[in-house]
C-alpha positions as CSV (number, residue, x, y, z in Angstrom):
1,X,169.8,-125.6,-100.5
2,X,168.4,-122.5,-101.5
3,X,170.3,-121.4,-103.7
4,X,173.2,-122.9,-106.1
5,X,176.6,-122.2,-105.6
6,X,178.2,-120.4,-108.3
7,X,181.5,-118.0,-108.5
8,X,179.1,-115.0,-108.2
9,X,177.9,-115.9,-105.0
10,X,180.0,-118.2,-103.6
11,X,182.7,-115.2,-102.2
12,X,181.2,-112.2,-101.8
13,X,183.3,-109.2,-101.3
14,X,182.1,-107.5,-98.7
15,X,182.7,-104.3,-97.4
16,X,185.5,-103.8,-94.3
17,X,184.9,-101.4,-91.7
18,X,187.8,-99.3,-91.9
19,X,186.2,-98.9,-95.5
20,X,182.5,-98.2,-94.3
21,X,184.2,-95.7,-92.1
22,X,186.3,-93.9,-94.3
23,X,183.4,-93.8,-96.4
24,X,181.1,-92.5,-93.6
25,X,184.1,-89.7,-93.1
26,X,184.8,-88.5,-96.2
27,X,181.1,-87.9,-96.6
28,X,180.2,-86.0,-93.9
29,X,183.5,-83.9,-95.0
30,X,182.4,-83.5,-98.0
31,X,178.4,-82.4,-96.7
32,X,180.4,-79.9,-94.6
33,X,182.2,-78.3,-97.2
34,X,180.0,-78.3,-99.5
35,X,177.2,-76.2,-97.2
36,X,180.1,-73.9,-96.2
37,X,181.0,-73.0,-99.8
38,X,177.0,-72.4,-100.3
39,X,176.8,-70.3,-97.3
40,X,180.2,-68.4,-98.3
41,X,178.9,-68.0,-102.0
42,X,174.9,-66.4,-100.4
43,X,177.2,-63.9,-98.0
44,X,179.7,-62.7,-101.1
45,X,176.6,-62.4,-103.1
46,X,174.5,-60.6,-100.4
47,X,177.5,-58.3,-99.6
48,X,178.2,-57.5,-103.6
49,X,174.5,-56.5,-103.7
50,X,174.7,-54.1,-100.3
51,X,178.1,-52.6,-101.5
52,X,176.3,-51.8,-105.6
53,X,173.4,-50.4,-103.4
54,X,175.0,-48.6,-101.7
55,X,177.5,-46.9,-104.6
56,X,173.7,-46.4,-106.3
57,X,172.6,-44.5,-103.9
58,X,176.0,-42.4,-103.2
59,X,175.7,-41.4,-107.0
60,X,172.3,-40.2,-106.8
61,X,172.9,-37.5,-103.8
62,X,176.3,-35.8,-104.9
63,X,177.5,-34.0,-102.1
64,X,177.6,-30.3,-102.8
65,X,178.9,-29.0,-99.5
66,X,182.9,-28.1,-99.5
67,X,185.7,-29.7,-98.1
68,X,186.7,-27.1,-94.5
69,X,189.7,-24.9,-95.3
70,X,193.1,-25.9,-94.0
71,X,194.5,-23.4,-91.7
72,X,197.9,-22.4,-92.3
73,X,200.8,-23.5,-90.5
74,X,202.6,-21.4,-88.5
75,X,206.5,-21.0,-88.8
76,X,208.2,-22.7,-86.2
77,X,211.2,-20.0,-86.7
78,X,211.4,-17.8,-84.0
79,X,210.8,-13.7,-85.2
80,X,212.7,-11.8,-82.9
């Protein structure tokens, strides 16, 4: 024998396949959400930056032309 028998080796508890593929699944879940999260958190952060640039800029160039003059209405009561 190579080896002695003992109670550490003698029943090893291996792993069941519905276990390995649970494990397999909830990985990969987990990989997928993960890079989502990191993609969602680059866009919000690229989109922040885009929207402060742009308020920046707006600031800097005030607009000195005036708003066009509303017409008046005209009454709709007939003048006869």
């Amino acid at each position: 024998m190579k080896h002695a028998i003992s109670r550490h080796n003698l029943f090893t508890p291996g792993r069941t396949k519905a276990a390995t593929r649970a494990d397999l699944t909830d990985s990969s879940a987990r990989a997928i959400t993960a890079g989502e999260a990191a993609l969602r958190t680059n866009k919000t952060a690229l989109l922040r930056q885009l929207r402060l640039d742009k308020a920046a800029v707006e600031a800097t160039s005030v607009n000195t032309t005036k708003a066009p003059q509303k017409t008046p209405r005209r009454s709709r009561t007939k003048t006869s």
